[in-house]
N, C-alpha and C positions, 0 to 999 in steps of 0.2 A: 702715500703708499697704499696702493689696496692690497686686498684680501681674497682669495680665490678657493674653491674645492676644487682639486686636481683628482684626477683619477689615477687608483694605486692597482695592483694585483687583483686579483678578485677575492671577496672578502675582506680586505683589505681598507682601512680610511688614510687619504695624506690633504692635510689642511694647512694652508698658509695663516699661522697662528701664534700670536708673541709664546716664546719659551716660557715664559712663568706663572702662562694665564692656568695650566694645569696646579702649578703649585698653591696661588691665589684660592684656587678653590678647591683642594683638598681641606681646609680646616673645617667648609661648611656641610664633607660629606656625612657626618651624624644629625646633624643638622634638617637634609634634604631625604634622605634614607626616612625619617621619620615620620615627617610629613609627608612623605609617600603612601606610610601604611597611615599614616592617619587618615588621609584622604581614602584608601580602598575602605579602611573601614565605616567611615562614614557611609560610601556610596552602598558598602553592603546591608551595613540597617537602614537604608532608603529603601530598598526592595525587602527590607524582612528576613535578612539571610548574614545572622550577624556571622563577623570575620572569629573562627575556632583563635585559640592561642599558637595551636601547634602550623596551622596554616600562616598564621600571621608571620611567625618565625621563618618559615620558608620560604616567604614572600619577602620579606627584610634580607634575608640574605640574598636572594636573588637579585636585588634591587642595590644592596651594598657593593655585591660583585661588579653589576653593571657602572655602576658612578666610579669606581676605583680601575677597572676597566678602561673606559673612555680619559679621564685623567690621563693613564699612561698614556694612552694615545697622543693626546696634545704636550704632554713632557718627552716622551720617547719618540713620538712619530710613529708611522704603522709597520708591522713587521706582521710574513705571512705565518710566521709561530703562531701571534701570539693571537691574531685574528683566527687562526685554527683552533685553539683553546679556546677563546671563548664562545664559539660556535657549539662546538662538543660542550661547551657547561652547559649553554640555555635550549640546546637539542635535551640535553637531559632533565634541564628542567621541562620542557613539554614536555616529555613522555611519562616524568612523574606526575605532573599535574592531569593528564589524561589516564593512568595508573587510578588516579584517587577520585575521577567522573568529574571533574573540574574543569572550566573553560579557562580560555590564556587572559582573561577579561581581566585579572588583578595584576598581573605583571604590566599590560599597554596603561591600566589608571594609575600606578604608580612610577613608570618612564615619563609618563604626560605630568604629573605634579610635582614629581621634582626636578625637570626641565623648567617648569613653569617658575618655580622656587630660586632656581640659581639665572635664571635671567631676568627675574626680579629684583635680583641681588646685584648683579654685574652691572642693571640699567640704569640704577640709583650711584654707580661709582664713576668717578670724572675721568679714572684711569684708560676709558676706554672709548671709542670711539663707534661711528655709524657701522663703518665698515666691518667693523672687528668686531660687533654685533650678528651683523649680516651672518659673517664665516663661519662665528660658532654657531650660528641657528640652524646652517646648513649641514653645517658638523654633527652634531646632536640630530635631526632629524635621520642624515644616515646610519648612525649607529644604531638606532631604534631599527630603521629598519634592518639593519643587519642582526639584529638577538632576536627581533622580533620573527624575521624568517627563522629565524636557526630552531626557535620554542614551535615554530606552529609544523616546520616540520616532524618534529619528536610527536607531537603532538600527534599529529595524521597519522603516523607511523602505528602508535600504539593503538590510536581509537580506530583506525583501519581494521584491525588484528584480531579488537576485541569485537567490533561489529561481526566480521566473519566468522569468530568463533561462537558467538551466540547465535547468527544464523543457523551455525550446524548443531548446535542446540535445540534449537528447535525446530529443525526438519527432525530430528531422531525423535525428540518429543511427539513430533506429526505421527510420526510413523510408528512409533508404537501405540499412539491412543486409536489410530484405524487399523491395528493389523487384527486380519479376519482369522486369526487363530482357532478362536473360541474359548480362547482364555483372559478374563479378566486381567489386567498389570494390576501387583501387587500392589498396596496402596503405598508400601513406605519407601519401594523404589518408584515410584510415580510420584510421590512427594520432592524426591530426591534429584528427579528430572526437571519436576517445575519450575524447583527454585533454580538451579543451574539454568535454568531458559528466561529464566524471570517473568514468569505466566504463573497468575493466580489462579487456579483449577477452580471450575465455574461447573454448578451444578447441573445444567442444563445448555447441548451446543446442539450446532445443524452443520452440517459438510456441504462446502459450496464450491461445485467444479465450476471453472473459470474460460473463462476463451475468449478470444479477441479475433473482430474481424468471421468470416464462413466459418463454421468448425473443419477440421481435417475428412475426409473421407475414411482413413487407413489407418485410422488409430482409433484406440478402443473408445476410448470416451472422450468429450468434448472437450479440446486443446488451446493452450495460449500460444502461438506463434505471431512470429514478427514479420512486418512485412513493410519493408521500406526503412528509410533512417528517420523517421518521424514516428516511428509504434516506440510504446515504452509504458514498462512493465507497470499495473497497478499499486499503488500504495495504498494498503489497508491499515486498520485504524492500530494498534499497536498491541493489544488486547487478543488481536485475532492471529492464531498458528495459519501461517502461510508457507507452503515450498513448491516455486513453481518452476524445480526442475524435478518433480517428479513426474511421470510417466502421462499424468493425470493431475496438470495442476491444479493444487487444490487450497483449500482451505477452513478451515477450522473454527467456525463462530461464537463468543460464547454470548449466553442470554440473545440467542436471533431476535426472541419475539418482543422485549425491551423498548420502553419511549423512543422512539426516532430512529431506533435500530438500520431497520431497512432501510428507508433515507441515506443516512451517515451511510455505508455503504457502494449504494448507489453511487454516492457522490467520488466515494475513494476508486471507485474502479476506473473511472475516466475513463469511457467508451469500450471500455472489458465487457463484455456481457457474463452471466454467472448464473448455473442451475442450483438451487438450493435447498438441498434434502429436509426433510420432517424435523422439526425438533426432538431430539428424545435425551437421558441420561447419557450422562457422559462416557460411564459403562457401554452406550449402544453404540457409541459413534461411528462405529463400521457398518450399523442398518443404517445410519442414514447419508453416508456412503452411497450401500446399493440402492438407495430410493433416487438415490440425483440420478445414480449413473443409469436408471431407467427412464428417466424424465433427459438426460442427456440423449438416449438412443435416438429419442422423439424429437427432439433438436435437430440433431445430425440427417433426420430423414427427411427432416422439411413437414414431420406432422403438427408439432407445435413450434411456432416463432412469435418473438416480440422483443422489445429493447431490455437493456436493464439487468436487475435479476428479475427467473423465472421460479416460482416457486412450486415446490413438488404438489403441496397442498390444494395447490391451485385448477390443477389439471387432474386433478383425479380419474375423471370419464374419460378422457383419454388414456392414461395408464389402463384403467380395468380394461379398454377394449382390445387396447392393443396387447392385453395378457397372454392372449391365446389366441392369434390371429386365425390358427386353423379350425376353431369352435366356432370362431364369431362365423370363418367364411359358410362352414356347413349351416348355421341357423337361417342364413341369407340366404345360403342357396334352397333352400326346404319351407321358408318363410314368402319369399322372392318370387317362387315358381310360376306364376301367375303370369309376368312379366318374361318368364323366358323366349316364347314366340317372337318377340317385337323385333325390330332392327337394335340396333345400338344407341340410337340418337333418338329412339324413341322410348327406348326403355332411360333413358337416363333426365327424359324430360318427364316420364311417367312416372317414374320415382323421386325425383327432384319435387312434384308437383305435388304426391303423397305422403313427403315427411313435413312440407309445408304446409299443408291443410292440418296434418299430426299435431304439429308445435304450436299454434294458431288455436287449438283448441274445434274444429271443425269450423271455422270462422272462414270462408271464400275471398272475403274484401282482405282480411286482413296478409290471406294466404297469399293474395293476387298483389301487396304491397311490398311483401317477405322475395317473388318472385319477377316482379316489376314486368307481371305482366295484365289484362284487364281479367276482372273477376269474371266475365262469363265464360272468358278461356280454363280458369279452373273452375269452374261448375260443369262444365262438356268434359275436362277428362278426369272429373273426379265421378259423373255417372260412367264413365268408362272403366274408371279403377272398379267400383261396385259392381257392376256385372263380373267383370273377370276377379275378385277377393270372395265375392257375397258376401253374407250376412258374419264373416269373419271381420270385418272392418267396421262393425259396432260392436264386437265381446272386447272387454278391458285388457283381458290377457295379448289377445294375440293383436292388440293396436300397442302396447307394451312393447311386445314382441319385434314387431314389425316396426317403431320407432328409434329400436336401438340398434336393428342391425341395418337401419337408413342412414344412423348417426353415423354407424360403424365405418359404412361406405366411404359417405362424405367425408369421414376424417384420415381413412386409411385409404384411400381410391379402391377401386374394382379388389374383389376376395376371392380371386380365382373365376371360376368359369360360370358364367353367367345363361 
């Protein structure tokens, strides 16, 4: 005679299985229930993470349900009741075990050892045969899988819920540590936000606006958009307030300047790129806010670029010039004037050739390898800048002068009318 798994209802188990093999082994279900949890608890002080009392309980019964469970099975045969019950029990035990930040990891090691336990049992008795081995091995692994789905969807369900709802924890948390009020958050409702977001409030952060790919044109600061079904979202280190559906995705650093900081970082954004405001008190986190989103303007125009994060720190001389660009254009145009007569092409190789010689320290050779051109080409029109500057391009001030608003140029291109 053989033995077969037949396919029942959905949810459902019907197993070709002697009538009494259910009853045979209901005496050994305290028996196998036991050694279940003996088993979770061993595996748990293997890792260090001994089994509570009150968990262990929970997990015994979960485990007693299932064995008594499956029993009826092979005495009764399956019925869609009762497959619907038990579904609804170990739906509820995942969503209690996810409830209490617990994985399903002790319910699958206690299916697996007292399955292990009673075919231990049944293999050592003459009563039974190859086949009728076979059946219930197959039997047993479905019904696992069927509690096993029923817990992990409870499971997802609730840590779903609770993911999202800490998400919105801590965009609010975001948003009130950057809003540009000018009011301090009170400390004991800011306390009171942390814990709810589960973020240690850290003495010291930096604001790092985020983007992926060009930045936007059309929007105010540097943006994460998606482009294509291959982009996907950065995962940042768990420490760091992130919400990047706001306006201006951002993010919230704490300790930026910290061992390996920026690295780690780096690493999490996976091809994100990130402008990164000044360090300051937690208190300032909206200045350093506006220090990215000035160093983002400079992004967006194409005056500073590079991979990575860019740090506000970094670029300084670019921020100051580009502070006041109608300051800088008038010092260049009143600084410059010398050069106004030229053509276009010649005024831009004549100033090219002057902030060269500038940086170079008066060095020719060096200026002619900055320019990669031959040095007696810049000693001809470096005696040509001195006739048309004079003895202005030996006084320290106005070679000062005159090096910042060359810098200006080159960083910012042409400052108006030349």
């Amino acid at each position: 005679m053989s033995y077969r798994l037949r396919e029942g209802a959905p949810g459902t188990l019907v197993a070709d299985l002697p009538p009494g093999l259910g009853a045979r082994l209901r005496p050994l279900v305290p028996y196998l229930v036991e050694e279940a949890v003996d088993g979770i608890a061993r595996r748990a002080e293997a890792h260090s993470q001994p089994l509570e009392a009150a968990h262990a309980d929970s997990v015994r019964a979960a485990i007693d349900t299932a064995v008594h469970a499956f029993l009826d099975r092979l005495e009764a045969g399956p019925g869609a009741e009762r497959a619907d019950s038990v579904a609804r029990t170990f739906r509820a035990f995942g969503e209690s075990e996810a409830r209490q930040g617990r994985t399903l990891e002790c319910l699958h090691t206690g299916m697996r050892t007292s399955a292990a336990v009673a075919w231990r049992r049944l293999a050592r008795a003459d009563s039974i045969d190859r086949d009728q081995m076979a059946a219930l091995g197959e039997a047993i692994f479905a019904f696992q899988e069927e509690i096993s789905t029923a817990a992990a969807e409870g499971h997802v369900q609730v840590r779903g819920a609770g993911v999202e709802a800490l998400r919105r924890r801590r965009a609010r948390l975001l948003e009130v540590l950057l809003a540009e009020s000018g009011t301090e958050p009170e400390a004991r409702a800011l306390s009171t936000l942390a814990r709810a977001a589960r973020w240690r409030v850290p003495e010291r952060v930096a604001v790092a606006l985020l983007y992926q790919g060009p930045p936007h044109q059309e929007r105010a600061g540097v943006t994460v958009h998606q482009e294509g079904a291959g982009a996907s979202a950065p995962v940042l280190p768990p420490d760091v307030l992130v919400d990047l559906d706001r306006l201006e995705p951002c993010a919230l650093v704490p300790d930026p300047e910290g061992p390996g900081r920026l690295r780690s970082l780096e690493r999490s954004l996976r091809g994100c790129g990130a402008v990164l405001g000044p360090t300051v008190p937690l208190a300032e986190a909206p200045a350093s806010l506006s220090r990215a989103r000035e160093l983002a303007e400079l992004v967006r125009n194409g005056v500073v670029a590079g991979p990575g994060i860019l740090r506000w720190s970094d670029h300084l001389p670019e921020l100051l010039l580009s502070r006041d660009t109608a300051l800088v254009a008038e010092l260049a145009r009143v600084r410059l004037a010398p050069l106004a007569g030229m053509r276009t092409p010649q005024r831009e190789r004549m100033a090219d050739t002057l902030l060269a010689w500038l940086e170079s320290g008066f060095n020719a050779n060096e200026a002619a390898e900055r320019l990669r051109i031959h040095p007696q080409t810049v000693r001809y029109r470096m005696r040509q800048l001195e006739e048309l500057f004079g003895p202005r391009l030996r006084e320290p001030g106005a070679r000062f002068e005159l090096e910042l608003v060359l810098r200006a140029r080159r960083l910012l291109g042409p400052l108006g009318p030349e």
